[in-house]
GULUMGU-625836 format. One record per residue (C-alpha): residue number from 1; x, y, z; residue in three letters. Coordinates in nm, 4 decimals, padded with zeros to 6 digits. Example, Ala and Ser with C-alpha at 12.3 -4.5 7.8 and 13.67 -1.06 7.14 Angstrom:
2
n: 1, x: 01.2300, y: -00.4500, z: 00.7800, res: ALA .
n: 2, x: 01.3670, y: -00.1060, z: 00.7140, res: SER .
***
This chain:
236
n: 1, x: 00.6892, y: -00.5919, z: 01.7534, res: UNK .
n: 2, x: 01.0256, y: -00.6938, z: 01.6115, res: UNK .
n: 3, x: 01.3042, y: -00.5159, z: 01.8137, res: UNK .
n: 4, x: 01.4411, y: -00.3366, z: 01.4492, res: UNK .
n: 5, x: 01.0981, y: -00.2700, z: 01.2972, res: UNK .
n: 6, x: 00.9496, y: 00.1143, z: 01.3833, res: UNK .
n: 7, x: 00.7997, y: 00.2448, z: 01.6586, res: UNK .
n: 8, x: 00.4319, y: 00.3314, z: 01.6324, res: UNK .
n: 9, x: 00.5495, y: 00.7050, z: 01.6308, res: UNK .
n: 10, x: 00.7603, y: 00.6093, z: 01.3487, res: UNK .
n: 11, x: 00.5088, y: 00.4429, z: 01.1760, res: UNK .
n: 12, x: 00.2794, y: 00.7616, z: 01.2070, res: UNK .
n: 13, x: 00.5450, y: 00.9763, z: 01.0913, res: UNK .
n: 14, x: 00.5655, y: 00.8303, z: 00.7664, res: UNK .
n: 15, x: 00.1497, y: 00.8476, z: 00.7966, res: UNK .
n: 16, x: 00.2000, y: 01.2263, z: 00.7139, res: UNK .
n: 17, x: 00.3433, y: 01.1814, z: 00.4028, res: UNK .
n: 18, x: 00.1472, y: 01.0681, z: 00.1173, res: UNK .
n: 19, x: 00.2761, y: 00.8120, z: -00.1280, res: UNK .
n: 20, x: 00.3853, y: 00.9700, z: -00.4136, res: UNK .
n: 21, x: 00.6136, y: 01.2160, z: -00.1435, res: UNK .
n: 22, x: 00.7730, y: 00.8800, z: -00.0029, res: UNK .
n: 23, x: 00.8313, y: 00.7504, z: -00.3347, res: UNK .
n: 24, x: 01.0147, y: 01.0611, z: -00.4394, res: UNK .
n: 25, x: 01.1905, y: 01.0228, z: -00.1021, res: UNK .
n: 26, x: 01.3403, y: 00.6995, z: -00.1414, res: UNK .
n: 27, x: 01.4816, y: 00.7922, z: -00.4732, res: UNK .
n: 28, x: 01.7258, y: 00.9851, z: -00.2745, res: UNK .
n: 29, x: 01.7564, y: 00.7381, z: 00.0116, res: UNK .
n: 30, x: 01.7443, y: 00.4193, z: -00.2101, res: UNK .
n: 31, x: 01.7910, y: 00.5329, z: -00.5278, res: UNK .
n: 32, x: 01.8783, y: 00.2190, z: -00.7261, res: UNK .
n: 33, x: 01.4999, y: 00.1445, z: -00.6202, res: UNK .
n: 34, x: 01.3681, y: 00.4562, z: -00.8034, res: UNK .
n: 35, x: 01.2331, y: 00.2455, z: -01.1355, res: UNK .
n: 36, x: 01.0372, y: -00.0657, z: -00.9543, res: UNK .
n: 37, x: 00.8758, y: -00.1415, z: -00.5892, res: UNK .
n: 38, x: 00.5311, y: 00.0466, z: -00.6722, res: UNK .
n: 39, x: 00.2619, y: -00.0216, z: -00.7988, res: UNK .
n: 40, x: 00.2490, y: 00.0904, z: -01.1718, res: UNK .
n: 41, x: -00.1340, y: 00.0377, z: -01.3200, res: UNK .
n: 42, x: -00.4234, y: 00.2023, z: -01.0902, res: UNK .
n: 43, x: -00.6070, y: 00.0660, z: -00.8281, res: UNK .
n: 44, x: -00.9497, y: 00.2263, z: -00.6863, res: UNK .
n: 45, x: -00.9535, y: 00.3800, z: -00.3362, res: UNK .
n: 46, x: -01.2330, y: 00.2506, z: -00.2062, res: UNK .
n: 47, x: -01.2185, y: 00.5376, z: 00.0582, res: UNK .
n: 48, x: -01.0001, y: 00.7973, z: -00.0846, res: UNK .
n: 49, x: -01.0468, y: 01.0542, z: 00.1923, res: UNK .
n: 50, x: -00.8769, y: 00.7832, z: 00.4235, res: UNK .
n: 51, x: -00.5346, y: 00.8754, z: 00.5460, res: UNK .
n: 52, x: -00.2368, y: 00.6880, z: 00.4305, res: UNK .
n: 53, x: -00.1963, y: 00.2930, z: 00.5299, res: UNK .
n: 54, x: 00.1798, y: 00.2149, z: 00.6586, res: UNK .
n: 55, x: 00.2290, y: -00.0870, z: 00.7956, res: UNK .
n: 56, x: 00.3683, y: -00.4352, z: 00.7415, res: UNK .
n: 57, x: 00.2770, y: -00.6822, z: 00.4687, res: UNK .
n: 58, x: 00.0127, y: -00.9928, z: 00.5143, res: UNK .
n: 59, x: 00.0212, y: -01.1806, z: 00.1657, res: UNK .
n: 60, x: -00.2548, y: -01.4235, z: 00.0095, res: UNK .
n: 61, x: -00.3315, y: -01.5343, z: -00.3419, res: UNK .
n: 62, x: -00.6954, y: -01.6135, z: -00.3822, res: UNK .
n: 63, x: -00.9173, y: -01.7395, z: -00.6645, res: UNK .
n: 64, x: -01.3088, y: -01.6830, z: -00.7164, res: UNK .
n: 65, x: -01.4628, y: -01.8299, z: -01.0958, res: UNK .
n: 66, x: -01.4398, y: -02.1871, z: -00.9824, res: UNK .
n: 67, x: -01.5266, y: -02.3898, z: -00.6397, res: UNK .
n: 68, x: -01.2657, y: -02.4599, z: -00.4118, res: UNK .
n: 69, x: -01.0788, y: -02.8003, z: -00.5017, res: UNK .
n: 70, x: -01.0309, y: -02.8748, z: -00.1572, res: UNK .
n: 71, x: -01.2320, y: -03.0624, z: 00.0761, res: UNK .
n: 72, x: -01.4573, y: -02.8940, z: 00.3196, res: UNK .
n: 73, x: -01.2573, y: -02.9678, z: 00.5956, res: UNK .
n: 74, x: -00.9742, y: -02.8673, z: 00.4395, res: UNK .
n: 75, x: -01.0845, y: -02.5330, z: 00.2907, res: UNK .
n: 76, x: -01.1731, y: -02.4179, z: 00.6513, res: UNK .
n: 77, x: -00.8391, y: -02.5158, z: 00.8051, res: UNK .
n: 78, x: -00.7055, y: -02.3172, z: 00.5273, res: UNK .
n: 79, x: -00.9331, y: -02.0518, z: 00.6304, res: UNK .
n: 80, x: -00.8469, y: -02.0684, z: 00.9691, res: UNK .
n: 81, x: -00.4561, y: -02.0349, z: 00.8861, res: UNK .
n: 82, x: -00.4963, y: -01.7854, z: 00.7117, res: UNK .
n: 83, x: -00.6573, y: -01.6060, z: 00.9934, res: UNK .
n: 84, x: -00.3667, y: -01.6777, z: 01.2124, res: UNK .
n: 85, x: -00.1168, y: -01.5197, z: 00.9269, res: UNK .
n: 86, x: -00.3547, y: -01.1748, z: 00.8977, res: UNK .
n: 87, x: -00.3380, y: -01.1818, z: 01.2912, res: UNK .
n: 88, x: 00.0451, y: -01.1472, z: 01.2711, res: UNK .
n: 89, x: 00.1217, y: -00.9709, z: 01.5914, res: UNK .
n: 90, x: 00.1228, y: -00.6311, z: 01.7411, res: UNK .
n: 91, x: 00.2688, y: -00.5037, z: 01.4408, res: UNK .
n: 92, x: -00.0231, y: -00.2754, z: 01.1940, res: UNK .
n: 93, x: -00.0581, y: -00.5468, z: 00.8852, res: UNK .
n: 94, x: -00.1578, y: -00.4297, z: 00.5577, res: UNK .
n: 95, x: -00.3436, y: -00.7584, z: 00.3429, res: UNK .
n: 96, x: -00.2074, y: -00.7678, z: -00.0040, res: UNK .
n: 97, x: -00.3839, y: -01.0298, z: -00.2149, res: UNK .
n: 98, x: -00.3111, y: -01.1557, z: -00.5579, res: UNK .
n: 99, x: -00.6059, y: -01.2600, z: -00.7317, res: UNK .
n: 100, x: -00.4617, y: -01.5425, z: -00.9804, res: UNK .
n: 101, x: -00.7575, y: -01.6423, z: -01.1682, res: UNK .
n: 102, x: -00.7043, y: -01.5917, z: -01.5519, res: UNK .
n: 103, x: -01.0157, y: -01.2581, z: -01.5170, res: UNK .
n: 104, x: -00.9298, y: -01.1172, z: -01.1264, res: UNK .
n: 105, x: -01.1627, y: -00.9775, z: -00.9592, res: UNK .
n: 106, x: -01.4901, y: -01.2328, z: -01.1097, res: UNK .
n: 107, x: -01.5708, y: -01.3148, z: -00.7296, res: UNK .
n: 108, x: -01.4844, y: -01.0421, z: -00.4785, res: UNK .
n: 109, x: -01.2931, y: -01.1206, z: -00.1267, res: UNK .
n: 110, x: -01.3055, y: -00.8203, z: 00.0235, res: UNK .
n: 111, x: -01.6873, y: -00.6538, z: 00.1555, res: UNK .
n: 112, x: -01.8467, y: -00.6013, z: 00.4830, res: UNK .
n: 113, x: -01.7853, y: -00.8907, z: 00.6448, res: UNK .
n: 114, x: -01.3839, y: -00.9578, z: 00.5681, res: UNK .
n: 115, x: -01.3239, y: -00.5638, z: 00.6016, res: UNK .
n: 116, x: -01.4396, y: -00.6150, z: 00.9663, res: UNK .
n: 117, x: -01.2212, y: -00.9330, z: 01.0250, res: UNK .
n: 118, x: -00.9474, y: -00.8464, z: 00.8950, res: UNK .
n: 119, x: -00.9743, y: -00.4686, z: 01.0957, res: UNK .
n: 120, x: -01.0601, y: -00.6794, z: 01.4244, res: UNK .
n: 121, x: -00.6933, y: -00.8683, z: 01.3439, res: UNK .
n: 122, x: -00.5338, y: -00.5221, z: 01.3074, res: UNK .
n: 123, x: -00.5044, y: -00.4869, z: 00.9267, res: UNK .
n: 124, x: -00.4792, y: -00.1507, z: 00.8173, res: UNK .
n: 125, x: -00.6627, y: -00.1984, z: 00.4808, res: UNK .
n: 126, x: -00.5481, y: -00.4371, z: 00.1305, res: UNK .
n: 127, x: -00.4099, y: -00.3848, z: -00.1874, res: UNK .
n: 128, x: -00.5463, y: -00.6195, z: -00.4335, res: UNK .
n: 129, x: -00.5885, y: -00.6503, z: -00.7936, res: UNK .
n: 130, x: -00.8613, y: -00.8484, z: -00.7587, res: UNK .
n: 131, x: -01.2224, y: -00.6554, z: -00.6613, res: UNK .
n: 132, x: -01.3900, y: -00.5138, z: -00.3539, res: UNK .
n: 133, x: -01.7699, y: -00.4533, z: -00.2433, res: UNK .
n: 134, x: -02.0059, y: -00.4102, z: -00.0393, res: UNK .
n: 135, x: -01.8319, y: -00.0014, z: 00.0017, res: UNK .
n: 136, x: -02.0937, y: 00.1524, z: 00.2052, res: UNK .
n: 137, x: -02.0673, y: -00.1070, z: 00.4530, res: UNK .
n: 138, x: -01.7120, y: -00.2141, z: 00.5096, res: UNK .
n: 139, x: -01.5613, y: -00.1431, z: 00.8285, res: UNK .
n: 140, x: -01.5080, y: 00.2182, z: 00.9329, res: UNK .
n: 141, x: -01.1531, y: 00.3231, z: 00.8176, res: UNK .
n: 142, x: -01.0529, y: 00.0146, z: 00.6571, res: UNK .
n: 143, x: -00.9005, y: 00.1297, z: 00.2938, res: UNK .
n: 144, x: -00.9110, y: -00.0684, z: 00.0103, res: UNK .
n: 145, x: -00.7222, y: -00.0660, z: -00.3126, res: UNK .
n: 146, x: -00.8265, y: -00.2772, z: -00.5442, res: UNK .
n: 147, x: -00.8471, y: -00.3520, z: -00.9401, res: UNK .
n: 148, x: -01.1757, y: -00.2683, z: -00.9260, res: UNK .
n: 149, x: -01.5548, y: -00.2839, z: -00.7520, res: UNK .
n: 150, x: -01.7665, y: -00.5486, z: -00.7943, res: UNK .
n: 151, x: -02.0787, y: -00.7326, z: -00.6591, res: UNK .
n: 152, x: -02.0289, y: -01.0449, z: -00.6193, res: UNK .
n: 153, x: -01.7954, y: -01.2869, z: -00.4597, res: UNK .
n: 154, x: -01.8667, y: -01.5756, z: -00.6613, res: UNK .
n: 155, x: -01.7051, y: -01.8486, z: -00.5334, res: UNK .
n: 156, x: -01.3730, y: -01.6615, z: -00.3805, res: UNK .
n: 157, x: -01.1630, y: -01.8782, z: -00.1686, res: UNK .
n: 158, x: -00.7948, y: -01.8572, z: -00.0104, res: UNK .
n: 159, x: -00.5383, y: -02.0054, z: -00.1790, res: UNK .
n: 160, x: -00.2253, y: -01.9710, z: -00.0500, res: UNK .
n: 161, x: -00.1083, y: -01.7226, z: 00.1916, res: UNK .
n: 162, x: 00.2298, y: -01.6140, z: 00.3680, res: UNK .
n: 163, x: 00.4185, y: -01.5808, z: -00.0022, res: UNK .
n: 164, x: 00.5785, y: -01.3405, z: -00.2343, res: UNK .
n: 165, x: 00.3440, y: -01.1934, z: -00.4432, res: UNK .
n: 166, x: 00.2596, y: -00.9532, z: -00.6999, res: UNK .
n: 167, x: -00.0533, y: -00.6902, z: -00.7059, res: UNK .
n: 168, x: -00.0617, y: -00.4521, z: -00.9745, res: UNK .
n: 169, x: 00.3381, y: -00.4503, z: -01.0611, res: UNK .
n: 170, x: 00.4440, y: -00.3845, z: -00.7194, res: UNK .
n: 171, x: 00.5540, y: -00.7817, z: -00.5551, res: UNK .
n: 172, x: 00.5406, y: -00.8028, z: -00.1964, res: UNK .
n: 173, x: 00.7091, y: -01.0379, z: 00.0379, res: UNK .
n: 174, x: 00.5316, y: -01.1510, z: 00.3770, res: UNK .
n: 175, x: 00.6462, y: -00.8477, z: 00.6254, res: UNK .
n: 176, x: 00.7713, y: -00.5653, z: 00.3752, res: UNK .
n: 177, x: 00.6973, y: -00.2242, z: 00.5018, res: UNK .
n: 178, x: 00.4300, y: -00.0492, z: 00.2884, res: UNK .
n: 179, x: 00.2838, y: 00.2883, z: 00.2112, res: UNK .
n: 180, x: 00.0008, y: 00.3049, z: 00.0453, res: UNK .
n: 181, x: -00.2853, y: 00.6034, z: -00.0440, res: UNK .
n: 182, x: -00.5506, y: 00.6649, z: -00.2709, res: UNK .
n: 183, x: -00.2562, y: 00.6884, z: -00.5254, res: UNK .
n: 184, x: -00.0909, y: 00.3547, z: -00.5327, res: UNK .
n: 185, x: 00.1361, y: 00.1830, z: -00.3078, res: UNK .
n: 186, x: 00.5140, y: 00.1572, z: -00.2507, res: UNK .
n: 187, x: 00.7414, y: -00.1125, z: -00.0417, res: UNK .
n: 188, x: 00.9810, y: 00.0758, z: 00.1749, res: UNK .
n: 189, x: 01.2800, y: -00.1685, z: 00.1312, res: UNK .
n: 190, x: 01.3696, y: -00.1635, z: 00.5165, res: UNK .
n: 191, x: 01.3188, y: 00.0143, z: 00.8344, res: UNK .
n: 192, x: 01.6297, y: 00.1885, z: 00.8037, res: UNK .
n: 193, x: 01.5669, y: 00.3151, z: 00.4933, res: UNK .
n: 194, x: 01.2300, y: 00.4011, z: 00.6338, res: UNK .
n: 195, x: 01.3981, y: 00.6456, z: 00.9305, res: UNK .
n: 196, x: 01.5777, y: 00.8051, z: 00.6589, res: UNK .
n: 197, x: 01.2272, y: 00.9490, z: 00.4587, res: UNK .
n: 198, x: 01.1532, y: 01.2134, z: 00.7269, res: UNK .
n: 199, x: 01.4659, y: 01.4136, z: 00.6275, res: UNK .
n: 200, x: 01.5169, y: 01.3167, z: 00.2213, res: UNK .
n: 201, x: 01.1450, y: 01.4669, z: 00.2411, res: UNK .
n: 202, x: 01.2673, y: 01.7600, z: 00.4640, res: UNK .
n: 203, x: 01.5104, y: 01.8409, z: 00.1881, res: UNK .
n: 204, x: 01.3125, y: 01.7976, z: -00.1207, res: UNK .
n: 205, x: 01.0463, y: 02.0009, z: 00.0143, res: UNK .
n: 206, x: 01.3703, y: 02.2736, z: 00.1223, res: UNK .
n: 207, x: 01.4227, y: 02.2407, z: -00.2321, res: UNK .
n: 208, x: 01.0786, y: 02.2015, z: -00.4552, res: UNK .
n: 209, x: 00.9815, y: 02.5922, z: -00.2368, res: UNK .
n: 210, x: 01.2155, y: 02.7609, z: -00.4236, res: UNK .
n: 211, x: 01.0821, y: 02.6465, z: -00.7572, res: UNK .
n: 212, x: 00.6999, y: 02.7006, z: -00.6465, res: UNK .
n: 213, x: 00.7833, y: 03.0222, z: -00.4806, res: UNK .
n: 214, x: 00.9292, y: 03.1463, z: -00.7695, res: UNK .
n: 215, x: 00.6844, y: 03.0292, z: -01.0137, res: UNK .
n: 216, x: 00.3856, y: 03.2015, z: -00.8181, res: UNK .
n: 217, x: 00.6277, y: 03.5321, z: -00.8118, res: UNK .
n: 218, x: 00.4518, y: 03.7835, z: -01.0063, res: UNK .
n: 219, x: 00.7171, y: 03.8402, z: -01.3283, res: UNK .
n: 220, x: 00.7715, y: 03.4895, z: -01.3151, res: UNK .
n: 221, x: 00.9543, y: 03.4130, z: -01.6498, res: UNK .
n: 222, x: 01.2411, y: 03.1372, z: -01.8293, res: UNK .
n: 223, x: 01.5198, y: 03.3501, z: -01.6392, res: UNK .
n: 224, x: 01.3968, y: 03.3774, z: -01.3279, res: UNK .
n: 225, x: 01.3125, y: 02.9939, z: -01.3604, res: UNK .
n: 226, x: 01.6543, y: 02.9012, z: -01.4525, res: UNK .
n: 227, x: 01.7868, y: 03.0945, z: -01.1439, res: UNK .
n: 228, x: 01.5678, y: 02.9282, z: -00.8936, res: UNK .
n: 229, x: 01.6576, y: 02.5880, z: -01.0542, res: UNK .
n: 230, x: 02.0086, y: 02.6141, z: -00.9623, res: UNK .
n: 231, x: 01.9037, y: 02.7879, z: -00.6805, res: UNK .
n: 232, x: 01.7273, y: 02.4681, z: -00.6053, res: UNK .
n: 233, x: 02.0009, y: 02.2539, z: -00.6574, res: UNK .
n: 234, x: 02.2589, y: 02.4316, z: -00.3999, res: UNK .
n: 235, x: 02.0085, y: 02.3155, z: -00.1324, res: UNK .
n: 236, x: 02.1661, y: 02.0190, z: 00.0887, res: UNK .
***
């Protein structure tokens, strides 16, 4: 693991969180981040009673209504480094793979067999817009966002991997910290940014009580409201 990346206690920290609570963290941490990074279209949770995915980005961009144009010997060294770049390291990898064909998700990359894989490699789960299958089956605790379910894989195939790209309006460089849940997913811009969540949740929490509290209050009413809202805002 990279000496400045988090430790796996940090990593499980930010586990507790779901992602719509660190996306309204790091608009006080990072807030010139708080109108892109996410991912702004839904995906399907293949597993939604999973707990959050956080862990470090392994990029592809696949294809699936056509053969592969390569060579046979060449497709399966492309397989094989592509292998090698979901292995990457001690570090908990999350797969993020752009399908690029003009209709993503025709031919589905993700099912029983890649699920286990990519788990054996120590992925966490993908976010894809392209599709998934084979639900029942894939490997225990392995989540999967994707565009949507499907049940074939048609002629899907690997073709690039290791690059920027873009699933679902959130684009994703090769080792960007990620947080991702049945709700969507959001890149954590850096690992220091990351340390900061704990308390910019701490305090929003410190200050989102006082507004539930109060509306749950029998008598609850406008005044009362506008009292705990600047109540609210005197919390630092």
């Amino acid at each position: 693991m990279s000496k400045d990346h988090l430790s796996a206690a940090e990593l499980a920290a930010l586990q507790t969180f779901d992602t719509p609570t660190i996306c309204n963290a790091l608009e006080l941490v990072t807030p010139e981040r708080r109108g892109f990074g996410y991912t702004t279209s839904p995906l399907v949770a293949a597993h939604p009673e999973l707990p959050p995915m956080v862990g470090y980005a392994r990029t592809a961009t696949i294809r699936a209504k056509e053969p592969n144009p390569l060579s046979a010997d060449d497709a399966a060294q492309m397989r094989l480094d592509y292998y090698k770049h979901m292995e990457g390291g001690s570090e908990p990898g999350i797969c993020v793979i752009q399908d690029i064909d003009d209709e993503p998700g025709y031919g589905a990359h993700w099912g029983e067999v890649q699920t286990n894989i990519h788990k054996g490699l120590g992925c966490l789960g993908t976010i894809t817009n392209g599709s998934v299958r084979d639900i029942a089956d894939s490997a225990p605790g392995f989540q999967m966002l994707a565009g949507e379910i499907g049940p074939s894989h048609a002629f899907v195939y690997v073709v690039d991997y290791a690059l920027e790209v873009t699933v679902n309006g959130m684009t994703v460089f090769p080792g960007n910290l990620i947080h991702a849940d049945m709700h969507g997913a959001v890149v954590i811009p850096s690992d220091d940014a990351a340390r900061k969540i704990p308390a910019a949740v701490d305090l929003i929490s410190r200050r989102e009580a006082v507004l539930i509290s109060a509306a749950q209050a029998d008598g609850f009413n406008f005044d009362k409201l506008a009292e705990a809202i600047k109540g609210s805002g005197e919390i630092h």
